[in-house]
C-alpha positions as CSV (number, residue, x, y, z in Angstrom):
1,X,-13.7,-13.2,30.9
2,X,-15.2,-15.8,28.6
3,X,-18.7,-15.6,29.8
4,X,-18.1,-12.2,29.4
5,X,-17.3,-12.2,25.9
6,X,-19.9,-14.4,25.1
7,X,-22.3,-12.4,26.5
8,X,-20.9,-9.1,24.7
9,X,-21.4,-11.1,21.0
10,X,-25.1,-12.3,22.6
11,X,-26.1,-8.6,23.2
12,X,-25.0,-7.2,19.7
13,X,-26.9,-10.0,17.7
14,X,-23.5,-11.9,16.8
15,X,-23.5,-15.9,16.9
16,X,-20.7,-17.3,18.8
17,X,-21.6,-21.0,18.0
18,X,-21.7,-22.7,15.6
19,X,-25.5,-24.0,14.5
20,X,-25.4,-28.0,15.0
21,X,-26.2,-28.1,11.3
22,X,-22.8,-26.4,10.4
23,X,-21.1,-28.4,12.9
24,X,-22.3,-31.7,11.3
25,X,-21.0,-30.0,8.0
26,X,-18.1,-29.1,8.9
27,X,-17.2,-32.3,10.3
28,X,-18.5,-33.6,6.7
29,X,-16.6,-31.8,4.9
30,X,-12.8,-32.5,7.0
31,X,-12.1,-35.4,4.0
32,X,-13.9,-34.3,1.5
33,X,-12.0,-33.1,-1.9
34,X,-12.0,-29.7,-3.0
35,X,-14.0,-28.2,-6.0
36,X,-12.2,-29.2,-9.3
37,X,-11.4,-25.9,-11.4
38,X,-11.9,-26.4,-14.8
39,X,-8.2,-24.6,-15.5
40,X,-6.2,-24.8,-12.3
41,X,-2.2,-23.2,-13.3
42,X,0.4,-25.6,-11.2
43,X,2.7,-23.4,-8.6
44,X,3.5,-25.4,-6.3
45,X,7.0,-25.4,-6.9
46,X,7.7,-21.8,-6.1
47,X,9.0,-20.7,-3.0
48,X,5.6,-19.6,-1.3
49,X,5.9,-18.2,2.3
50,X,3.4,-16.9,4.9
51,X,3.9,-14.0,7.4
52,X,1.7,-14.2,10.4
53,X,0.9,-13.8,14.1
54,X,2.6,-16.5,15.9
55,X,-0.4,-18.6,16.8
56,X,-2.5,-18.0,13.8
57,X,-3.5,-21.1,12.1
58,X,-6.3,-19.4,9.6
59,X,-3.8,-18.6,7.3
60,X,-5.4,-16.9,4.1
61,X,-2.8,-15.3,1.9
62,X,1.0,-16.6,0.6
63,X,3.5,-14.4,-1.4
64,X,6.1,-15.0,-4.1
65,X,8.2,-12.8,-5.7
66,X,10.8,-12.9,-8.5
67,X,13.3,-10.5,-10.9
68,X,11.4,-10.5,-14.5
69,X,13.8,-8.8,-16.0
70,X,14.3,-4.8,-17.4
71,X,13.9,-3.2,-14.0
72,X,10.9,-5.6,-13.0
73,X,9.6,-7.7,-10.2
74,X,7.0,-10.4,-10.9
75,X,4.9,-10.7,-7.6
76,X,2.1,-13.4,-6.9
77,X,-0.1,-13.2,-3.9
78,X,-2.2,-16.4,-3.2
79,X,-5.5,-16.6,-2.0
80,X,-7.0,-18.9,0.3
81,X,-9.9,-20.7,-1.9
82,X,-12.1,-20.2,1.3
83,X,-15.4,-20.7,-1.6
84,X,-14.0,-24.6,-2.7
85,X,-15.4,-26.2,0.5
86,X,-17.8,-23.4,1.8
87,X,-20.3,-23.6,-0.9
88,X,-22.9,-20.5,-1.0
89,X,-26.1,-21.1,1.2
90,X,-24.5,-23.7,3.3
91,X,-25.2,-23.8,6.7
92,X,-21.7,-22.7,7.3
93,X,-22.1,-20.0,5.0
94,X,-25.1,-18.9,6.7
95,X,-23.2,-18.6,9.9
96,X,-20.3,-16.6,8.1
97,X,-22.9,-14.4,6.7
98,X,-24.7,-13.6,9.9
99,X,-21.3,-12.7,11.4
100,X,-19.8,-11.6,8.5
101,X,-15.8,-11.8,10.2
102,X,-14.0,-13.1,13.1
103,X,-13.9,-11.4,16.5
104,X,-10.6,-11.6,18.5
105,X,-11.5,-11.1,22.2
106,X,-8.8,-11.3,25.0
107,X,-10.5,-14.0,26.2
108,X,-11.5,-16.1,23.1
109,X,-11.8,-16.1,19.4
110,X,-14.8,-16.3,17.7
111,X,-14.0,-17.8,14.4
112,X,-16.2,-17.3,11.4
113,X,-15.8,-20.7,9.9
114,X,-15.5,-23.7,12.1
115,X,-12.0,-24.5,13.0
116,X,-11.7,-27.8,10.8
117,X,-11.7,-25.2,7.8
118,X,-10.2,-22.2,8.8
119,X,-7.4,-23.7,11.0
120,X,-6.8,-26.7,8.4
121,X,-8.8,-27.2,5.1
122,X,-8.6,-23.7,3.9
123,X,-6.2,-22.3,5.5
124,X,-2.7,-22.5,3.7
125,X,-0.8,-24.1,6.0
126,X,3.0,-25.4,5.6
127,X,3.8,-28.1,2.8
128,X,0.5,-28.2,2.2
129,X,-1.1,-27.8,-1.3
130,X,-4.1,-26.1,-1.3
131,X,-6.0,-24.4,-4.3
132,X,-6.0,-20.5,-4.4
133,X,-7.0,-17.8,-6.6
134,X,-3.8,-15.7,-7.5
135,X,-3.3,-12.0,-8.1
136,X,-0.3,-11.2,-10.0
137,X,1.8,-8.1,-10.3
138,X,4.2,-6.6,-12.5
139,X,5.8,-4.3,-10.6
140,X,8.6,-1.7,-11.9
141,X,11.3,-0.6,-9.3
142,X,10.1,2.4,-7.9
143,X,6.9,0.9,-7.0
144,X,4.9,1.8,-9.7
145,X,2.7,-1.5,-11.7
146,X,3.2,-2.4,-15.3
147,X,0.3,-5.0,-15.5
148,X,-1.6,-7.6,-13.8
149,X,-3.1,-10.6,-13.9
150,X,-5.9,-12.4,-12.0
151,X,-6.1,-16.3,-12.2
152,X,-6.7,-19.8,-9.9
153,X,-3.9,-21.9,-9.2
154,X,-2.7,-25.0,-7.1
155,X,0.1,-23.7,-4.8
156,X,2.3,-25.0,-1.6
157,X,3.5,-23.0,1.4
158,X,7.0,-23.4,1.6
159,X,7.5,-21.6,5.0
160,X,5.1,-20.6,7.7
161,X,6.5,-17.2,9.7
162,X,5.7,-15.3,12.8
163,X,6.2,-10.8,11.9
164,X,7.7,-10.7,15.3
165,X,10.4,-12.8,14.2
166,X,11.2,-12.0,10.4
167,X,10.7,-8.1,11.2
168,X,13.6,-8.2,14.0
169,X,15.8,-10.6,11.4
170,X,15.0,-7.9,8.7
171,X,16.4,-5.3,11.0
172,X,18.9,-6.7,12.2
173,X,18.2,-7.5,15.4
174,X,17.3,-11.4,15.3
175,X,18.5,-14.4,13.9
176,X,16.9,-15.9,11.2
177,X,13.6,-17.9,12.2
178,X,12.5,-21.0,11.0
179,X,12.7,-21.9,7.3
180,X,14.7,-18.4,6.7
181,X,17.6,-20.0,8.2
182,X,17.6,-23.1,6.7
183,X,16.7,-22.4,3.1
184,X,18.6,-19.9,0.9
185,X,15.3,-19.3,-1.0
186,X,13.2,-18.8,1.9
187,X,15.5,-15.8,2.9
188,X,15.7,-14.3,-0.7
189,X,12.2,-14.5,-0.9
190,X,11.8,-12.3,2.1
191,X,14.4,-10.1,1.4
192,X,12.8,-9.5,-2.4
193,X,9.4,-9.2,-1.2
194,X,9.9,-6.4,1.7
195,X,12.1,-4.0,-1.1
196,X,8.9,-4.5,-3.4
197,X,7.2,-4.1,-0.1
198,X,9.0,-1.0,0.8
199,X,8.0,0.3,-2.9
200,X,4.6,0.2,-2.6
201,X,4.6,2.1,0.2
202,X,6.7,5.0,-1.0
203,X,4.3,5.1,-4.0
204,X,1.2,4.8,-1.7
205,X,2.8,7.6,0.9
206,X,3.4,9.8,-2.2
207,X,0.0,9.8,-2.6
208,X,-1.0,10.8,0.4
209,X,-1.5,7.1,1.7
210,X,-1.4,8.1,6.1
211,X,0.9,6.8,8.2
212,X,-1.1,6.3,11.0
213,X,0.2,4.2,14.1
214,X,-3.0,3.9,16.7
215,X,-2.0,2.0,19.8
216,X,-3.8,-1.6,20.6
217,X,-3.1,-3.3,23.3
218,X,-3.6,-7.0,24.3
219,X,-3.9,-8.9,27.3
220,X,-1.6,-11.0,28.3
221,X,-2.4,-13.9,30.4
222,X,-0.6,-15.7,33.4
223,X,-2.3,-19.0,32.9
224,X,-6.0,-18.0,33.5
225,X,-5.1,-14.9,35.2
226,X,-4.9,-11.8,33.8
227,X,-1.6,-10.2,34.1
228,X,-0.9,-7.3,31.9
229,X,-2.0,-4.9,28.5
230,X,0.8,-5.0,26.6
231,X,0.8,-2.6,22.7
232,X,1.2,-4.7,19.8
233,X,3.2,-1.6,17.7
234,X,3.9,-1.8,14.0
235,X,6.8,-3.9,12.8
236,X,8.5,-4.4,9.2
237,X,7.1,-7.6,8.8
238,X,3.3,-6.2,9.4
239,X,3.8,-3.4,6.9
240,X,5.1,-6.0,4.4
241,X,2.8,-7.8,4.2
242,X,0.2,-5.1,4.5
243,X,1.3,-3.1,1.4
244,X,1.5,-6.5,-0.7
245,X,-2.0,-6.8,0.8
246,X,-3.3,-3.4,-0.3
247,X,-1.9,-3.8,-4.3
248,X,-3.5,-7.0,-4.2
249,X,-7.1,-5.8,-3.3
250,X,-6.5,-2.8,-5.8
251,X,-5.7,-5.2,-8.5
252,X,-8.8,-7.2,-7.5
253,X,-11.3,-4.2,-7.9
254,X,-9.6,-3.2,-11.0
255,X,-10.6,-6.8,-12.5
256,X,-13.8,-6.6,-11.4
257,X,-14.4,-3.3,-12.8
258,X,-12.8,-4.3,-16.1
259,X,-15.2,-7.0,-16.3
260,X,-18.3,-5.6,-16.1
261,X,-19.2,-6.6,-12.7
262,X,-20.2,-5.1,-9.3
263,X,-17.9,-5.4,-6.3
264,X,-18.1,-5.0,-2.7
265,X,-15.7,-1.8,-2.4
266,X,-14.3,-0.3,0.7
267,X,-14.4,3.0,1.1
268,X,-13.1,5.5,3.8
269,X,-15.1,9.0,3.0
270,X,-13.4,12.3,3.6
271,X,-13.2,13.0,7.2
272,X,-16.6,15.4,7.9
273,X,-14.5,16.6,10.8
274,X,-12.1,18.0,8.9
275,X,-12.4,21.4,10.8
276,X,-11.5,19.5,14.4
277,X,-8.2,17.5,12.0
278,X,-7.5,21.5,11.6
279,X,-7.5,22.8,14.7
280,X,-5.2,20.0,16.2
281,X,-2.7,20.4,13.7
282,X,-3.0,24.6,14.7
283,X,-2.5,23.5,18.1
284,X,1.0,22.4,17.2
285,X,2.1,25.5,15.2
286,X,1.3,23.6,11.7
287,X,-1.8,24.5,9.3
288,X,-3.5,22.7,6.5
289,X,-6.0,23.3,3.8
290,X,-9.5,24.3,4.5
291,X,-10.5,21.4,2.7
292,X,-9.9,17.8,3.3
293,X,-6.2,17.0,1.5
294,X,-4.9,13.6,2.2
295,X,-1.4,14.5,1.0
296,X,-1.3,17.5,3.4
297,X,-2.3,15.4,6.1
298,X,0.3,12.9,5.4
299,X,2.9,15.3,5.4
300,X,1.7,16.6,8.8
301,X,1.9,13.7,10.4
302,X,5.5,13.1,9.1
303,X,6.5,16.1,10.6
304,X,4.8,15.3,13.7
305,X,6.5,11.3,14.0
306,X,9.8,13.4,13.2
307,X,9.2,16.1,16.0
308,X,7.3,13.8,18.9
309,X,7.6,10.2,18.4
310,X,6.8,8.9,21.6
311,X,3.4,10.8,21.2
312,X,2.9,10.0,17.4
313,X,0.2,7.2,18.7
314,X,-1.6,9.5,20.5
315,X,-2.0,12.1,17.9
316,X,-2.5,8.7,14.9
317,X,-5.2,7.9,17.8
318,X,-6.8,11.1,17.4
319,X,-7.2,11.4,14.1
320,X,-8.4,8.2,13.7
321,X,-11.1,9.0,15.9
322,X,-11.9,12.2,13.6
323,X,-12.0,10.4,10.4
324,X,-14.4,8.4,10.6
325,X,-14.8,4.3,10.1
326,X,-14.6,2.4,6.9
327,X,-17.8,1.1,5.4
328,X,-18.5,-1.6,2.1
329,X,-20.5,-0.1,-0.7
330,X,-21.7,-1.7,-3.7
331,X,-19.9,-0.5,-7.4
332,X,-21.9,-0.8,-10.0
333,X,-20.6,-1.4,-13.7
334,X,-19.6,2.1,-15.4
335,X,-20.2,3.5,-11.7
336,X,-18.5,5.2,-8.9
337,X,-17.9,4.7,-5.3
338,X,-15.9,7.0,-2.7
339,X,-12.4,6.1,-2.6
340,X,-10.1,5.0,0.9
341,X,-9.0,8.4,2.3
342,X,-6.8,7.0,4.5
343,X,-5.1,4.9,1.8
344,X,-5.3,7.7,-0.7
345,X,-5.8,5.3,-3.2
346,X,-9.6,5.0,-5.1
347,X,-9.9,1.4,-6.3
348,X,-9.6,-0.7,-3.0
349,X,-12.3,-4.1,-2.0
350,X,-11.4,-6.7,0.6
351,X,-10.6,-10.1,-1.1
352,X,-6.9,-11.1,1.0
353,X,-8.6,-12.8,4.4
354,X,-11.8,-15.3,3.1
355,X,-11.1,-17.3,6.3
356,X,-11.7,-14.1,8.7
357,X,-14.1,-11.6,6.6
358,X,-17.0,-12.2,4.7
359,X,-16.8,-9.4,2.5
360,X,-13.8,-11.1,1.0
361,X,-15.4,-14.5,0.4
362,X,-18.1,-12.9,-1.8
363,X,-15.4,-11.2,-3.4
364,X,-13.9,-14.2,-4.2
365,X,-17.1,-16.0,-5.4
366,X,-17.6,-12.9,-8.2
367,X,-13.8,-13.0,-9.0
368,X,-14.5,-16.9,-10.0
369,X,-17.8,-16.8,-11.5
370,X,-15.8,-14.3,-14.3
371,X,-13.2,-16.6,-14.3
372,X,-14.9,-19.2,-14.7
373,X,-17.5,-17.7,-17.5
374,X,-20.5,-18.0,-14.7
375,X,-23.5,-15.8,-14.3
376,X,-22.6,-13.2,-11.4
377,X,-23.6,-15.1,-8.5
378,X,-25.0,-12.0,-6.3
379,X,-27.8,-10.0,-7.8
380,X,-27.3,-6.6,-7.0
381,X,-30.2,-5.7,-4.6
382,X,-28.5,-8.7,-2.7
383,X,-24.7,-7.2,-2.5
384,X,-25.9,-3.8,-1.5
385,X,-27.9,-5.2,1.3
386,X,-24.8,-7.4,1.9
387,X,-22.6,-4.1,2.0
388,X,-24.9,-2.9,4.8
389,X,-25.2,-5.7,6.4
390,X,-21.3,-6.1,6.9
391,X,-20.8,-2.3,7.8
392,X,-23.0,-3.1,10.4
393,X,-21.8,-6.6,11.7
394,X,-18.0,-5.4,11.4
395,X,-19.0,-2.5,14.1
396,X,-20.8,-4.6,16.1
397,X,-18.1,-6.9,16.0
398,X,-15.4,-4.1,16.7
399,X,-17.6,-3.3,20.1
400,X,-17.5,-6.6,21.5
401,X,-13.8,-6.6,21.3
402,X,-13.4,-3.2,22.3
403,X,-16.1,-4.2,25.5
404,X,-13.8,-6.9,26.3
405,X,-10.7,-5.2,26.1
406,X,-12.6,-2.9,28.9
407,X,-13.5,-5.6,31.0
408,X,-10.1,-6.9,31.0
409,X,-8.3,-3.1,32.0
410,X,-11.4,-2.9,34.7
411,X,-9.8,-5.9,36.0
412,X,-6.2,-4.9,35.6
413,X,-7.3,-1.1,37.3
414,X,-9.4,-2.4,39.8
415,X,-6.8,-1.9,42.8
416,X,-5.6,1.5,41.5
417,X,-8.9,3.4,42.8
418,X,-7.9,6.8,43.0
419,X,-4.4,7.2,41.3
420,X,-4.0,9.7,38.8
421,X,-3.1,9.2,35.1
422,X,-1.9,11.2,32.0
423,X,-4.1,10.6,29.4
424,X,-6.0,12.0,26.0
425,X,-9.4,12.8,24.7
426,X,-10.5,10.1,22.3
427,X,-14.1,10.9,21.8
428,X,-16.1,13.3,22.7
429,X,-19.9,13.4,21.8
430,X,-23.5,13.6,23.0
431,X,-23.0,10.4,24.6
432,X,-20.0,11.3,26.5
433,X,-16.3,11.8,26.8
434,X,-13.2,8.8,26.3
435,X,-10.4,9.4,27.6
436,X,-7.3,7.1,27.1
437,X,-4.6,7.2,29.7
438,X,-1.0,6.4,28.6
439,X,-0.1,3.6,31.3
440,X,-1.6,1.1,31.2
441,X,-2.7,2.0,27.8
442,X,-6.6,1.7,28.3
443,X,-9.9,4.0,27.5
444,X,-12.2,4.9,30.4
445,X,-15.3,7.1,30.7
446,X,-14.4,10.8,32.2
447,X,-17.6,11.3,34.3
448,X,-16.7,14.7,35.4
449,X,-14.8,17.5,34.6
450,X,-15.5,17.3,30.6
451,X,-16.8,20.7,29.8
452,X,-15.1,22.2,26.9
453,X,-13.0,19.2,25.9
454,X,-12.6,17.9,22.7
455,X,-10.5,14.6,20.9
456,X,-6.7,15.4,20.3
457,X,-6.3,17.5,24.0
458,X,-3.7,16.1,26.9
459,X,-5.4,16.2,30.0
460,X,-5.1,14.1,33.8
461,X,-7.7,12.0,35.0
462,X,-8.2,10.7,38.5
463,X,-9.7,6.8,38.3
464,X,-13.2,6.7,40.4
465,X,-14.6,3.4,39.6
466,X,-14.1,0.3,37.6
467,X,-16.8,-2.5,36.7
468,X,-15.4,-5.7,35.3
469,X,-18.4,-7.3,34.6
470,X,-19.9,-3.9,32.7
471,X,-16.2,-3.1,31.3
472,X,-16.9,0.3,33.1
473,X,-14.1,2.4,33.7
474,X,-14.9,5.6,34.9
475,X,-12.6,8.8,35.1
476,X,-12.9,12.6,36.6
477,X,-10.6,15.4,36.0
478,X,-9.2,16.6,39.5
479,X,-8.9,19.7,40.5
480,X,-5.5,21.2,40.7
């Protein structure tokens, strides 16, 4: 499985080492001190706390939240200061840039910083002080914001989390993990944050903001073997820290814009298959506008998680499929770029995950040349082949995982040749039709039997043929 990853990043031009000039840097760079700011605000004594997947060590973003007063909540979210240590043209940088993020394969990770940064130097790890660039919100009590603020500071995390834990705690069905039990602050912190959290989203959902829930599942190893897909669902830690995620990177293109300078946006266009989004929702007795309507769609699919929710990933899956991918584009001063659809919101950049995504990182670099008084440090001819570039590397990137993913369900299937499965389309194009079956939750090929079907129908599939080393699983529809 690891030769076969490697191979998978090989074949769609991604690095997955690191050049022996970055190496040499890196290991240069383990004791070196970080870039003085020339006004760095002191936080480090405020109850910082990260929320994470339990083995993640490239921690980018901390959160702090506190009553200001008159119906308020003052919330801070902290920024790894990824740009300190991983100066621009670097040989570091150069490998971040070719990549442009990290890929998470079942079989390895291919970092996009070299693991003395990411996993220690600038990642905010616990009790650790670190510099960060901070965006802070004030946020009224239904969700709504009544300012913001966008600085650098020195801060400290005061508790690393795992979502799996904190989200069964905040539901009642846990007890309280590591710091949370131990420090009264640590607990109020958490509970604060996931009612501002829970804010947000109400506002975003209002909006039309989709509440999509797609199935992904990960392999779970017995030692070196392989022994099961198991689905990774949506938890309330996840979505907390997601929606303080999503203000953040609003408030971080909103600076930019109010500064006079271009940003990396992300945009998610209006879904061209609108017509297809239709039919399905016809299909189960519902109809919606001719014309793409977020809100409409929202309230669709909370009718349908209501009605069905065993199936509401398979429909979330569909949909997905129809709308499209999300793509960086360059926003000029005084300009305008297509909003995020799926977000429903039309001021959104990546800036919260420097360690993972290189999108962010530039981010980051304009967001302190402003606040630092610097000359712009991207000309734009430069950012919008950088926008490209990263739409580009991202999907290559989202392949290789989704190739290894295959390889590792070839492997799982391989000694169910000819059972039968209950599945749904997934894609369907010129270049063939997906088909993802329920159990194990994995996407094959359907090689025969396709005529006529399109993404969003429930059909069965008979398995025919698996390839581990290709990541080929191949499908027909049997005959009654």
């Amino acid at each position: 499985m690891k030769a076969i990853a490697r191979r998978a990043m090989m074949e769609r031009g991604l690095l997955p080492d690191f050049s022996p000039a970055a190496e040499a840097e890196a290991r240069r760079l383990e004791d070196a001190p970080p870039e003085q700011a020339p006004s760095l605000r002191d936080l480090r004594d405020e109850t910082w706390v990260s929320i994470d997947n339990d083995d993640s060590r490239d921690l980018d973003q901390l959160s702090v939240a506190e009553p200001a007063g008159a119906g308020l909540t003052r919330l801070r979210v902290a920024i790894a200061d990824v740009d300190s240590l991983v100066a621009r043209g670097s040989a570091i940088d150069a490998h971040a840039r070719h990549n442009t993020t990290s890929v998470y394969t079942a079989a390895r990770i291919f970092p996009m910083l070299p693991a003395e940064l990411s996993n220690d130097r600038t990642s905010l790890g616990e009790d650790e002080e670190r510099p960060a660039i901070v965006i802070e919100m004030l946020l009224r009590d239904d969700g709504s914001m009544e300012g913001s603020e966008v600085y650098r500071a020195k801060v400290v995390n005061r508790a690393k989390l795992a979502y799996n834990a904190v989200s069964a705690w905040l539901e009642g069905g846990g007890p309280p993990p590591g710091r949370i039990a131990s420090s009264v602050e640590v607990a109020g912190q958490i509970r604060l944050q996931d009612r501002v959290a829970q804010a947000l989203r109400t506002v975003r959902h209002r909006q039309g903001a989709l509440s999509l829930e797609t199935i992904e599942p990960h392999a779970v190893f017995d030692g070196e073997a392989l022994a099961d897909l198991r689905v990774e669902a949506k938890n309330r830690a996840r979505e907390l820290i997601e929606d303080l995620m999503i203000a953040a990177n609003g408030v971080t293109a909103r600076f930019l814009e109010a500064r006079g300078l271009p940003a990396l946006r992300r945009v998610l266009r209006s879904p061209e298959r609108w017509d297809r989004i239709e039919q399905i929702a016809a299909n189960l007795g519902e109809r919606l506008p001719p014309d793409p309507d977020a809100a409409a769609l929202e309230g669709f699919l909370g009718k349908r998680r209501a009605i069905a929710p065993e199936r509401f990933p398979d429909l979330s899956l569909a949909i997905v499929k129809l709308m499209g991918r999300g793509e960086y584009e360059v926003e000029l001063p005084g300009g305008a770029v297509p909003g995020h659809f799926g977000l429903a919101i039309q001021d959104y950049t990546h800036s919260t995950a420097p360690n993972r995504r290189y999108p962010d990182l530039v981010t980051q670099r304009l967001v302190k040349a402003s606040l630092d008084g610097r000359q712009e440090p991207y000309p734009i001819e430069e950012l919008r082949e950088l926008a490209r570039h990263c739409t580009e590397q991202e999907d290559n990137a989202n392949k290789v995982e989704r190739r290894v993913r295959k390889s590792a369900a070839a492997l799982l299937l391989e000694s169910r040749i000819g059972e039968r499965f209950e599945g749904i389309v997934s894609g369907a194009s010129e270049k063939g039709t997906w088909v993802r079956i329920f159990s194990p939750p994995v996407e094959g090929k359907l090689v025969r039997g396709f005529s006529g079907l399109d993404v969003g129908e429930r059909i069965t599939v008979q398995l025919v043929e698996t390839n581990v080393e290709q990541g080929f699983i191949d499908f027909i529809r049997p005959k009654a």
